[in-house]
C-alpha positions in Angstrom: 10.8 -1.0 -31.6 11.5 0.6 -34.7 14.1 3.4 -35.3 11.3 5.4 -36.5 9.3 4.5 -33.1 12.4 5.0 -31.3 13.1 8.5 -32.7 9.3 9.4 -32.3 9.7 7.7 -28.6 12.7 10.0 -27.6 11.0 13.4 -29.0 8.5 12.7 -26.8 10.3 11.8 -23.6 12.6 15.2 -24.6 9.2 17.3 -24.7 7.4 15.8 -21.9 9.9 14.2 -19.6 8.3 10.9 -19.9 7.9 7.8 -22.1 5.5 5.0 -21.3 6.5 1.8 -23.4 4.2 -1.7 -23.9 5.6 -4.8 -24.9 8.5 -4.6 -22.4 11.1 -7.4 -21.8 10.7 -9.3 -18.9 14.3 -9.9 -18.3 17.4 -8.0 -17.2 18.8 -9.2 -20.2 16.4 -7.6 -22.4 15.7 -4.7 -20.4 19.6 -3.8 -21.0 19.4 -3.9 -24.8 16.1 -1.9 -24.6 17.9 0.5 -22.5 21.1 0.2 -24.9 18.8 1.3 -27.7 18.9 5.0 -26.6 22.4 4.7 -25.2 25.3 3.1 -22.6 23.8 2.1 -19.2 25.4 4.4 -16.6 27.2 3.3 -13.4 26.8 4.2 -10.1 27.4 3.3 -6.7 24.5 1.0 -6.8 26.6 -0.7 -10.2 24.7 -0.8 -13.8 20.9 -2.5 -13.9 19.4 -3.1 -10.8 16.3 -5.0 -10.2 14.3 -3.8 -6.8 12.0 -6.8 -5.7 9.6 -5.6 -2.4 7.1 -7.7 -1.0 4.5 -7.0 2.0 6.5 -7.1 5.5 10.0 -6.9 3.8 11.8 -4.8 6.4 14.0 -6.8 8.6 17.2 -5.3 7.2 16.7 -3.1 4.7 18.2 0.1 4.5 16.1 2.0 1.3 12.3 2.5 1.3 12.1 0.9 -2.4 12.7 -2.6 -1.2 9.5 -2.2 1.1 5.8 -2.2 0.3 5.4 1.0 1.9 4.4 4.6 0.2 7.5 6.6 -1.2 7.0 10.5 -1.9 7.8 11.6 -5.2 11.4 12.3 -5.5 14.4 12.5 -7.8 17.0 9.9 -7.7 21.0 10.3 -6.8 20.4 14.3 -5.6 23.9 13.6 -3.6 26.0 13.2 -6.9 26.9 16.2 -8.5 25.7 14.9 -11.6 22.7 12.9 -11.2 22.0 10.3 -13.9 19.2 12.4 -16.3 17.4 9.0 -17.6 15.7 6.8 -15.6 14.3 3.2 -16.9 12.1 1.8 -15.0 10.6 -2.3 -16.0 7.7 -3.9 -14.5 8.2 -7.7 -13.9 5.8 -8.4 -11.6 2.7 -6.6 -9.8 1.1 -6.3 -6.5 -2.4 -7.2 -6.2 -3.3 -3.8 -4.4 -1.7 -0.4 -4.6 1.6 0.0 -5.8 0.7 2.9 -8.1 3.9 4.7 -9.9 3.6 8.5 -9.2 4.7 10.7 -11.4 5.1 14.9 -11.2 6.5 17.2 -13.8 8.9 19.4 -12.1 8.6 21.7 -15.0 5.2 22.5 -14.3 5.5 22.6 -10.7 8.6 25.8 -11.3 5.6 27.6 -13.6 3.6 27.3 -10.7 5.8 28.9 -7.8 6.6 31.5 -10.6 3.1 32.5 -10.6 2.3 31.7 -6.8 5.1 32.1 -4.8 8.2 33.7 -6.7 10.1 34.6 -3.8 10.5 30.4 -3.1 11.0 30.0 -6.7 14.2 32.5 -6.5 15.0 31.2 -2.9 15.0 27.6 -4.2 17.2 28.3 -7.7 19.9 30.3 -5.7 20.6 28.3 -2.3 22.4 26.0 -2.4 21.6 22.9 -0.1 23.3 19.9 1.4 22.4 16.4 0.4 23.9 13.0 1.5 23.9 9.4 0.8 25.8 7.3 3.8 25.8 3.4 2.8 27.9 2.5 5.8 30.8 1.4 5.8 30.6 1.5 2.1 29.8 4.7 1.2 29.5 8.6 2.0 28.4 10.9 -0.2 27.5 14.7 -0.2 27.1 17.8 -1.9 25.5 20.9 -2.0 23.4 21.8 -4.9 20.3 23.9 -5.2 16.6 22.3 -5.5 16.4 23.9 -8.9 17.9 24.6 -11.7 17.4 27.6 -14.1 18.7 27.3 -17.9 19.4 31.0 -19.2 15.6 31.0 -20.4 14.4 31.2 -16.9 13.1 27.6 -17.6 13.9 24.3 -15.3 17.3 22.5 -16.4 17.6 20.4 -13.4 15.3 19.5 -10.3 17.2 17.8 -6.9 14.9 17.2 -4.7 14.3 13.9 -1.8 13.0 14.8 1.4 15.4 11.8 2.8 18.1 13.0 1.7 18.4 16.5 2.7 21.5 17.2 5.2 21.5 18.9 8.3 21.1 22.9 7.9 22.2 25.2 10.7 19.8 26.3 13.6 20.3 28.7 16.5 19.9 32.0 14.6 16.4 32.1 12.8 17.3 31.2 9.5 16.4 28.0 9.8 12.6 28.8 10.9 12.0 31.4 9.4 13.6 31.2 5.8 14.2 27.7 5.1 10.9 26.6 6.6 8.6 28.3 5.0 9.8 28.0 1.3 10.7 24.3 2.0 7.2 23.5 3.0 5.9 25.6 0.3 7.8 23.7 -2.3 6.8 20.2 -0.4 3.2 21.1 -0.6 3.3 22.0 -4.5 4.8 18.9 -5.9 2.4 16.9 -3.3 -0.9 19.0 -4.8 -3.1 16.4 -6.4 -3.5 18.2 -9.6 0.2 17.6 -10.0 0.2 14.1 -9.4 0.0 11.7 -11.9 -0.9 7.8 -10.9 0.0 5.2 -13.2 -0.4 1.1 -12.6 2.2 -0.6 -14.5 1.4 -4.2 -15.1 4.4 -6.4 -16.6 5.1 -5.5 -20.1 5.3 -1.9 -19.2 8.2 0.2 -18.8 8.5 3.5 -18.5 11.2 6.3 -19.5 11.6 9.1 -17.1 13.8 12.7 -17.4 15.3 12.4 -13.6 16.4 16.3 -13.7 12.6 16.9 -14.3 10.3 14.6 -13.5 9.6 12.7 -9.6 8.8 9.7 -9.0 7.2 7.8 -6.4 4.8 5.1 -5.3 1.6 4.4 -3.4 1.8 1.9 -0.5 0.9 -1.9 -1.7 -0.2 -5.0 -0.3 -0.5 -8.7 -2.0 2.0 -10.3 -4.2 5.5 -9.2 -5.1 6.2 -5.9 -6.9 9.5 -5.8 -8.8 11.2 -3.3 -11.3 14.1 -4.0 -13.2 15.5 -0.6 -14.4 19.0 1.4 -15.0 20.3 5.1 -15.6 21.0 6.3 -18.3 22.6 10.3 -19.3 20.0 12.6 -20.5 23.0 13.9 -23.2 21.8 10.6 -25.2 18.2 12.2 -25.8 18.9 15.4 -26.1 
């Protein structure tokens, strides 16, 4: 990768809120100096790179959905931190033989479209504040309250923080709940799950791919045959843009 590519490479990923590379590194090692081309890997509770194997009929103690073979929603990652990381790498070492599809939605275009179809869960969404938590017992306990999006001062998305699993509890008892939350919560739900926002992408080893996490969701399809495994870090969208 050339610094020419490389620059080229990040002007896309600022424009478009994702970069698909070929010709990937099939080691941690060399997945970190990819990732150290564009800046410092950022820590978390889960530490620096991480490598998420899953295999059919891995469940016997495993606490997160990625270490599975079954479906995940498309989501943003770390919605419990009040900073998120902005970059996501993601690595494919190996690939299951069926399924296992990477989804992908652009939250950017999703906002545009409850700005045209449903404004009033547009402005319910970028002004109330909701919990999210991350409880890693005994380790950890996390929580804060954020809105689902965003709004820079052009009206445009600055930051999406959204996982249906990891939402906290909201108050019920007088109304709000059913008949304000509800209603723009499934609204949003059923926007970023519309097929035409959807993206599916099969990433065979070799192939990595870049993602904005304050903008673009990720997910999977359900898979079966083989072993599917990503080897991946965060990294701060301040490097890009």
């Amino acid at each position: 990768l050339t610094e020419a590519g490389l620059a080229a490479g990040l002007t896309l990923l600022r424009d478009y809120g994702v970069l698909h590379l070929s010709g990937a590194p099939a080691d941690q090692r060399g997945t970190r100096e990819l990732a150290e081309r564009i800046g410092p890997v950022r820590h978390t509770l889960y530490g620096g790179m991480w490598s998420t194997v899953a295999e059919p009929g891995q469940t016997d103690g495993v606490l997160d959905t990625a270490y599975t073979n079954l479906a995940i929603k498309p989501h943003t990652d770390c919605t419990y931190l009040r900073d998120p990381p902005g970059l996501q790498l993601f690595n494919c070492v190996s690939a299951a033989h069926e399924g296992g599809n990477t989804l992908l939605v652009d939250g950017a275009t999703v906002v545009r479209t409850l700005r045209a179809e449903a404004p009033d869960t547009l402005d319910f969404l970028s002004s109330c504040a909701l919990p999210w938590f991350c409880y890693d017992e005994p380790r950890v306990r996390l929580s804060t309250l954020a809105p689902v999006v965003t709004l820079d001062p052009r009206g445009e998305l600055d930051m999406l923080r959204f996982n249906e699993y990891d939402r906290g509890d909201l108050p019920a008892g007088d109304g709000w709940y059913e008949r304000t939350f509800l209603p723009h919560w499934r609204a949003f739900v059923k926007c970023v799950n519309r097929d035409t926002h959807v993206e599916h992408i099969h990433l065979q080893p070799g192939n990595a791919i870049l993602v904005n996490n304050h903008r673009v969701l990720h997910g999977r399809t359900a898979f079966s045959g083989g072993r599917r495994e990503m080897l991946g870090c965060y990294l701060a969208r301040d490097d890009v843009e």
